[in-house]
Every structure is written in C-alpha cells, then in structure tokens.
C-alpha positions as CSV (number, residue, x, y, z in Angstrom):
1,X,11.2,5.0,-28.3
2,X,10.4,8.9,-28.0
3,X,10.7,10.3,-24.4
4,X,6.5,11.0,-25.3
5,X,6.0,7.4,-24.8
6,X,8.6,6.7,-22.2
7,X,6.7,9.5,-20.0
8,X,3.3,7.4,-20.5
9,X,4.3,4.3,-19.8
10,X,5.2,5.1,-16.3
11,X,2.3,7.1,-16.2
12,X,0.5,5.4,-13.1
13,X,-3.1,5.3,-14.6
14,X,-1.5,3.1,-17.1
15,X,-2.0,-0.6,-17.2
16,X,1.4,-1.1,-15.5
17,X,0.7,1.3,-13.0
18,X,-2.1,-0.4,-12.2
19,X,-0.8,-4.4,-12.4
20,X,1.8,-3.3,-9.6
21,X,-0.6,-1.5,-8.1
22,X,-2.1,-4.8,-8.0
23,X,0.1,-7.0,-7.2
24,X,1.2,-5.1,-4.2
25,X,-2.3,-5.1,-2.8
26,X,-2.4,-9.3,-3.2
27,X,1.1,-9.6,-1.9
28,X,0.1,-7.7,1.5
29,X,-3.1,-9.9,1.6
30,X,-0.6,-12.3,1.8
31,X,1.3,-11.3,4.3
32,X,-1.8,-10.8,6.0
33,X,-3.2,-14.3,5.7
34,X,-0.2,-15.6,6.9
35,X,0.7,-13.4,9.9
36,X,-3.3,-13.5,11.0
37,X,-2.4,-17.7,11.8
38,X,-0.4,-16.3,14.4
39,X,-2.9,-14.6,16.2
40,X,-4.3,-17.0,18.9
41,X,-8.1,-17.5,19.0
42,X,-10.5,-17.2,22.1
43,X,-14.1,-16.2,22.7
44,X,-15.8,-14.0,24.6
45,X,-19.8,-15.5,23.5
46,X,-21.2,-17.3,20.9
47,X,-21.2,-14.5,18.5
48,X,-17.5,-12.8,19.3
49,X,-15.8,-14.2,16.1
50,X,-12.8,-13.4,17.7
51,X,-9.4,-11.5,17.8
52,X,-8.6,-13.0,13.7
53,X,-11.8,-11.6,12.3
54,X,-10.9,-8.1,11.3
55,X,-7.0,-9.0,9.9
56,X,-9.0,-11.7,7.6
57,X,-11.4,-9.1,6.7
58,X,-9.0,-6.8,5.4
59,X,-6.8,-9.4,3.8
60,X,-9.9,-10.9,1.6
61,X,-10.3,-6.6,1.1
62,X,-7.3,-6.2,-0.4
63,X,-7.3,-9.7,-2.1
64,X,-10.2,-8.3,-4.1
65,X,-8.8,-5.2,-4.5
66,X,-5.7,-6.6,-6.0
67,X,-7.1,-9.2,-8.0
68,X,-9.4,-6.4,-10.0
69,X,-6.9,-4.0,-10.3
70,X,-4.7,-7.3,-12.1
71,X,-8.0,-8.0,-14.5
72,X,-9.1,-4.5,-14.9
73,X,-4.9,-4.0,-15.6
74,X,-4.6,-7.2,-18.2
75,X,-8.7,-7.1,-20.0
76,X,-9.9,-3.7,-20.1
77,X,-6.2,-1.8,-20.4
78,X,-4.5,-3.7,-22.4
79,X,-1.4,-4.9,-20.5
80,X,0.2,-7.3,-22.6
81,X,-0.5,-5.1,-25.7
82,X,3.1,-5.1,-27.0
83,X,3.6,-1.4,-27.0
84,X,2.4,-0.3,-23.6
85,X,3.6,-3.6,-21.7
86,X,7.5,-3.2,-20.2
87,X,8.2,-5.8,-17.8
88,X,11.8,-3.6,-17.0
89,X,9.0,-0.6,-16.1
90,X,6.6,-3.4,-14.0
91,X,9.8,-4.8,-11.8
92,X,11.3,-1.8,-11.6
93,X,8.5,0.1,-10.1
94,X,7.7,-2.8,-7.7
95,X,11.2,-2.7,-6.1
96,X,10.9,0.5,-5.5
97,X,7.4,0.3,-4.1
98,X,9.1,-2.7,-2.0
99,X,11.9,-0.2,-1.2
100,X,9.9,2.3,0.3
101,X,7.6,-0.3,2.3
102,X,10.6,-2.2,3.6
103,X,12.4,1.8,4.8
104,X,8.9,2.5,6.6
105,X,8.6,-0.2,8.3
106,X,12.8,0.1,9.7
107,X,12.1,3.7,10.1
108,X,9.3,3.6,12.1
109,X,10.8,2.8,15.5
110,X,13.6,5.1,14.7
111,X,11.2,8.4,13.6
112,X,8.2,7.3,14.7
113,X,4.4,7.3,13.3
114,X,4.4,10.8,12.2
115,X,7.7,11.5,10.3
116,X,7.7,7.8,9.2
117,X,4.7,7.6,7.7
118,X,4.9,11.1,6.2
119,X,7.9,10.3,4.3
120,X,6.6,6.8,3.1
121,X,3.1,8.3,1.7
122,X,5.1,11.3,0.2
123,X,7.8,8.9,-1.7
124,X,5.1,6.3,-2.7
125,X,2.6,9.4,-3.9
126,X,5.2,10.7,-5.6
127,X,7.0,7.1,-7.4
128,X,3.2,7.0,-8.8
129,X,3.6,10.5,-10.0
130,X,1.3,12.7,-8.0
131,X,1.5,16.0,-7.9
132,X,2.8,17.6,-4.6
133,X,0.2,19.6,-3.7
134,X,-2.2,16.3,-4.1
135,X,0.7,14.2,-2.1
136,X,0.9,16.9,0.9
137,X,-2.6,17.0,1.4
138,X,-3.4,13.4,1.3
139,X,-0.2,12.7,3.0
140,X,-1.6,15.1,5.7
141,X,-5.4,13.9,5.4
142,X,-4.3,9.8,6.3
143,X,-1.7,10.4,8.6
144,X,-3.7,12.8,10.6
145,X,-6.8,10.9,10.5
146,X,-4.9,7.6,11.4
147,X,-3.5,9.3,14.4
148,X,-6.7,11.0,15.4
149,X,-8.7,7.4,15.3
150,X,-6.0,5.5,17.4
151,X,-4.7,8.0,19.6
152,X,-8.2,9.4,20.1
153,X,-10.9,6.7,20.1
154,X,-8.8,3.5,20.3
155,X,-6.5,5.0,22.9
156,X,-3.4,3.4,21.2
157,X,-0.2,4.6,21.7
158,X,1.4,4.7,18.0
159,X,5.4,4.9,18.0
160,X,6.9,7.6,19.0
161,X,10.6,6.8,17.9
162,X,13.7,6.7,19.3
163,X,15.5,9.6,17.9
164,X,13.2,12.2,19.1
C-alpha cells in the first residue's frame, strides 16, 4: 500500500470518515434516549409537552443524522469496497474520537467551558483533518456562539473550572 492511498483513506470525506462519523452521531442519540428517561415529567397546560421534549428531539436529530451518514457511507460511497474499507482505520479513528469526548467531558469541571471545549473542537477538527485556519475559526464561531446563547439569553451559568 503506497503512502498515496494510506493518506486517502483517512481522508475524512471518505466513506470511513463518514461511517464513524455516523456512528458517533447514533451512539450519542443513544446516550440521549437513555439519559432523557431520567428526566422526570410534569406539566404546566395541556399543550406543555414537558421538560423531555427537547432531549428527545435532538436524539431522533442525530438518530437521523447518523443513520444517513451510515447509508450514504455503505450505498453511495462504497464502504465495503475492498480497497477503500479498513476496519483498523474505522476503530481506530472512533477511539480516538471516544478519546477526545471522554477528556472533554473530565476536563470540563477542571478548565471550564471555554478552554475545554476549545481544545475538544480543535483535536476532533483536526483528527478529521481540517485545516487550522478552518478549525480556529469554527472552533471560535461554536464556542462563542454557545456561550453567547446560554450566558446571554438563557442566563446559564456554563462552568467556569476549578483551576482558574
């Protein structure tokens, strides 16, 4: 195998790029489906659907999402075609990708909103190959706007860590 073809199969608009990309987006619809059972249910009126709506939502959002990237990933790319398909390449970038997500989410009491989800955007951009310039911006772009829309207009407090 040429070092050509080693550099395109981790390419991320390749059809593994976009099965993990898949299969991250069903396993947090998952997580969401199953940490929404927690939430306890009460009404305000007849038409309040109540405090579960949204999480649900978002989970059946990213359910879809997931499951097209997985069809578009296996019918119209060409997953399992023998020589773009490397299930080494597929698990390897998913630990990683679990890597990062499991080092944000420790990090984040420690650092805080800002630093921790800098870093997190800027490895996972960058594990999927962005360029920097495109990571630094959209790094900048969702964590500002993130901050902006809780801090702002939902006047919630997002961590601040510990450390500084």
């Amino acid at each position: 195998m040429t070092e050509a073809s080693i550099e395109n199969d981790a390419d991320p608009s390749s059809p593994i790029g976009t099965a993990v990309f898949g299969v991250m987006l069903v396993t947090l619809a998952i997580a969401i489906f199953y940490f929404s059972k927690e939430i306890r249910a009460f009404a305000l009126g007849e038409s309040d659907p109540g405090p579960k709506a949204l999480p649900l939502i978002c989970g059946g959002l990213f359910l879809f999402g997931g499951l097209s990237q997985l069809v578009q990933a296996i019918f119209v790319e060409g997953l399992f075609n023998a020589k773009k398909f490397s299930l080494t390449r597929v698990s390897g970038q998913f630990l990683m990708t679990l890597g990062i997500l499991v080092g944000y989410i420790v990090s984040l009491n420690l650092l805080g909103y800002l630093l921790s989800t800098s870093l997190f955007m800027l490895c996972l951009l960058k594990l999927f190959r962005s360029r920097w310039l495109e990571a630094v911006v959209a790094t900048g772009v969702l964590v500002s706007f993130v901050y902006l829309l809780f801090e702002m207009v939902f006047k919630v407090s997002l961590p601040d860590g510990i450390l500084f």
